[in-house]
Backbone as ProteinMPNN parsed JSONL, in Angstrom:
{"seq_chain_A": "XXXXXXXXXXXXXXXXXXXXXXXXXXXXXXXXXXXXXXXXXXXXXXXXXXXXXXXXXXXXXXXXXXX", "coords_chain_A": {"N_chain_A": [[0.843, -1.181, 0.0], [0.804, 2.026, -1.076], [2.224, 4.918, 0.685], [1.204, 8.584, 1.925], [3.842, 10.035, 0.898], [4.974, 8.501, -1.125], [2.636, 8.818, -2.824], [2.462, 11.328, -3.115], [4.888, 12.223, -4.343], [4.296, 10.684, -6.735], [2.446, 12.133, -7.782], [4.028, 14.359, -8.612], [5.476, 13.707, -10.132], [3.838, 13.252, -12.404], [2.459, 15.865, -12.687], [5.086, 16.76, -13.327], [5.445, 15.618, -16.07], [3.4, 16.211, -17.623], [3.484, 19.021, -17.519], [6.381, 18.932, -18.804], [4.941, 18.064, -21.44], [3.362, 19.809, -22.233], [4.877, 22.177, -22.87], [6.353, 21.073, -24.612], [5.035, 21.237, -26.547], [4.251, 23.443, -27.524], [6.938, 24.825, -28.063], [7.861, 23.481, -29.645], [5.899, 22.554, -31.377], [3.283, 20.951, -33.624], [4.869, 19.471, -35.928], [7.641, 17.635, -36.09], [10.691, 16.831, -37.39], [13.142, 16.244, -36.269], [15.179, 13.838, -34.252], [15.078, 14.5, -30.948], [16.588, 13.534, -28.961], [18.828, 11.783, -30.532], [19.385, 12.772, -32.997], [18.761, 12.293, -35.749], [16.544, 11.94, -38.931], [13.214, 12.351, -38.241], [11.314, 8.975, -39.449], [9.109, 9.74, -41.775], [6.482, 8.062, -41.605], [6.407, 7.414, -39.222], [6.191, 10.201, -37.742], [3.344, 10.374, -38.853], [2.016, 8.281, -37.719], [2.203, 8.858, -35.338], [1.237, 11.629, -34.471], [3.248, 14.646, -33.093], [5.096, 13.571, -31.93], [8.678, 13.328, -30.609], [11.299, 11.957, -30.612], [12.703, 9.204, -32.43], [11.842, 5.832, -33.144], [14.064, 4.337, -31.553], [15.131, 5.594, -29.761], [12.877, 6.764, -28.448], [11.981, 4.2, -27.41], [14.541, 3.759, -25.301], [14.155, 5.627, -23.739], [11.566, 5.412, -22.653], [12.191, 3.071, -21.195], [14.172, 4.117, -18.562], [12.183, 5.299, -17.585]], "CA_chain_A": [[0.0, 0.0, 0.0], [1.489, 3.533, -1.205], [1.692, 6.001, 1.653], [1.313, 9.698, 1.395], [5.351, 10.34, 0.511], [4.666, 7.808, -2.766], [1.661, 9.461, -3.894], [3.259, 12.596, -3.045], [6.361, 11.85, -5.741], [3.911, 9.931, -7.914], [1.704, 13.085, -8.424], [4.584, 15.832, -8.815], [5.956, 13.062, -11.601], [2.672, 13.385, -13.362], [2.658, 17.13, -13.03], [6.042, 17.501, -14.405], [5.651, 14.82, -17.428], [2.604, 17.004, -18.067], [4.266, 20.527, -18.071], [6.813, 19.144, -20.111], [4.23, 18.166, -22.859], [2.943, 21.199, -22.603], [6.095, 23.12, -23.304], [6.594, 20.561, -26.066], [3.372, 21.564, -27.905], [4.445, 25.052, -28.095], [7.655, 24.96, -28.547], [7.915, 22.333, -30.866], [4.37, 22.239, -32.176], [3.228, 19.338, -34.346], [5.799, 18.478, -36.595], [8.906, 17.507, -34.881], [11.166, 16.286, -38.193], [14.584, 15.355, -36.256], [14.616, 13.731, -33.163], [15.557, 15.136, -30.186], [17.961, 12.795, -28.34], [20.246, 11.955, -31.344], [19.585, 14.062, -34.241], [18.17, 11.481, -36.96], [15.386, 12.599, -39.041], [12.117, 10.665, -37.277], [10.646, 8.944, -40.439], [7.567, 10.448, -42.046], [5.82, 7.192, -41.162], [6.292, 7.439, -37.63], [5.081, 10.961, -37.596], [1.88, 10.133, -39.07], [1.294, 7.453, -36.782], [2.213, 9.429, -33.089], [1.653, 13.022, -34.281], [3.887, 15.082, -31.986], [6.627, 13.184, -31.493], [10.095, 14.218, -30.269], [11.947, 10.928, -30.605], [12.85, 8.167, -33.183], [11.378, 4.552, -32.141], [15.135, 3.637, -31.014], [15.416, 6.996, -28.675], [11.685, 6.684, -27.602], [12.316, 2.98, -26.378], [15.633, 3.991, -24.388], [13.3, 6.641, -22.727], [10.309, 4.466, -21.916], [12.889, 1.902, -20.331], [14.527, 4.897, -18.116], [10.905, 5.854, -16.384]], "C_chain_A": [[0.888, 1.244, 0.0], [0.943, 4.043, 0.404], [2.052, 7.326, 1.267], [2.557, 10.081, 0.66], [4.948, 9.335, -0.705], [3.607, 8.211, -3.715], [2.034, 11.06, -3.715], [4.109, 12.756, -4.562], [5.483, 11.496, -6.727], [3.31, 11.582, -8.881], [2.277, 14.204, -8.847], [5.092, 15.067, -10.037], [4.699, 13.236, -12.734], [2.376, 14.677, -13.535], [3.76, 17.972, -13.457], [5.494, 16.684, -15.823], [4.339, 15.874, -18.273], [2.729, 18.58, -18.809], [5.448, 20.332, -18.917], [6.275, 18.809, -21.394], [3.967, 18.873, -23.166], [3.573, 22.113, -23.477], [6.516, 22.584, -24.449], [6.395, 21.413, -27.203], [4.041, 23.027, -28.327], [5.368, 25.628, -28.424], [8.153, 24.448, -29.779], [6.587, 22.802, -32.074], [4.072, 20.281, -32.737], [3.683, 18.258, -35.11], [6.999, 18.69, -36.006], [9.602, 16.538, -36.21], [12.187, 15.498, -37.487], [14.411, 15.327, -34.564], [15.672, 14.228, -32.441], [16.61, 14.633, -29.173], [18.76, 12.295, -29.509], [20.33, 12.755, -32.756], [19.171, 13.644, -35.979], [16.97, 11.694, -37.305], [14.433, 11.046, -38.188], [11.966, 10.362, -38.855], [8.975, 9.098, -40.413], [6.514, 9.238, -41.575], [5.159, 7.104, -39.458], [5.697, 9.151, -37.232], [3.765, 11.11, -37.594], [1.179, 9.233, -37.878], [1.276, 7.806, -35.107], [2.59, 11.137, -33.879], [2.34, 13.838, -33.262], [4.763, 14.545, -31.799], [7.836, 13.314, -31.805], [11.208, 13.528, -31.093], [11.758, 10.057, -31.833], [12.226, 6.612, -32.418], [12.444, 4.046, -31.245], [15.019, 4.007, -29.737], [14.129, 6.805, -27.985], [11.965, 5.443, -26.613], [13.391, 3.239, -25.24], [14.748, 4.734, -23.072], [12.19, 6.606, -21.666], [11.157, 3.716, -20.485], [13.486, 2.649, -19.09], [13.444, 5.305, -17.141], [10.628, 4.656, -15.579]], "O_chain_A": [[1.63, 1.488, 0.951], [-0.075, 3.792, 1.05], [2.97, 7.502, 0.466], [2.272, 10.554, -0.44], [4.264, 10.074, -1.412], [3.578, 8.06, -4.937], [1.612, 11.84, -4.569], [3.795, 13.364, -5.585], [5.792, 11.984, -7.814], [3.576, 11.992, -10.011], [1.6, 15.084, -9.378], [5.168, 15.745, -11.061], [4.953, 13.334, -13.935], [1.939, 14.885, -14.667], [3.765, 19.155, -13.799], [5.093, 17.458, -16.693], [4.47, 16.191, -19.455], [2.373, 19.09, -19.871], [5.743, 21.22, -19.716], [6.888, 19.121, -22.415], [4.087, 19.113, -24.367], [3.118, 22.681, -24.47], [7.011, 23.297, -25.323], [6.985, 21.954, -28.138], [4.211, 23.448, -29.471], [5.274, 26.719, -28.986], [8.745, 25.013, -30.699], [6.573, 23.232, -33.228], [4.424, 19.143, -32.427], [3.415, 17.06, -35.194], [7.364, 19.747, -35.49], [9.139, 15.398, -36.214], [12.337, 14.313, -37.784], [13.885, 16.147, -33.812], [16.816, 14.419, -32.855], [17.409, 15.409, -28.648], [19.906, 12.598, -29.176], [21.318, 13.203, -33.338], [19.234, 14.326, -37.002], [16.112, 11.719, -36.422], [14.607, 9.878, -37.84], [12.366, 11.229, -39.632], [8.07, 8.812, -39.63], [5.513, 9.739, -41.061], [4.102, 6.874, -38.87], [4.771, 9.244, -36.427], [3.075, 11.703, -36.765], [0.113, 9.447, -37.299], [0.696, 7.333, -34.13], [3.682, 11.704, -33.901], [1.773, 13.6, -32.196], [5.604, 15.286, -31.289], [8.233, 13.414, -32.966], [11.893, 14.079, -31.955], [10.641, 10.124, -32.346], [12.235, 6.455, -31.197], [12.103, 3.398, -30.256], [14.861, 3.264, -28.768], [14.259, 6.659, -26.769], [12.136, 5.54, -25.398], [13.02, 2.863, -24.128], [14.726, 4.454, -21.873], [11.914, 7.183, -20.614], [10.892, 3.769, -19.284], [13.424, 1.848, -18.157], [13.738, 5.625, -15.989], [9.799, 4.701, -14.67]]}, "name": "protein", "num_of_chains": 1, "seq": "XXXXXXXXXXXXXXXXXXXXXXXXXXXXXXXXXXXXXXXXXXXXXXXXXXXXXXXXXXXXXXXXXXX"}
């Protein structure tokens, strides 16, 4: 059973991952050509299919595995 101090952390992790989408959107916007952890265009495929995204599938997976 979480106690307050774990839902504490859980909920400031969900209010950053949030403010940095945010800051994404507007800095970035919607097309995001080259990704942002190594510098390889994303392919147009993978745009279409996760509008918004930062990352290449390689760089996304590393990132997932990291949270």
């Amino acid at each position: 059973m979480a106690d307050a101090m774990d839902l504490a952390q859980r909920r400031a992790e969900i209010l950053s991952d949030e403010a940095l989408d945010a800051h994404r959107r507007r800095v970035i916007g919607p097309e995001h050509r080259w990704c942002v952890d190594c510098g390889e265009e994303i392919p147009e495929d993978r745009r279409r299919a996760v509008p918004g995204t930062m990352r290449c599938i390689e760089c996304q997976t590393r990132a997932e595995r990291r949270r």
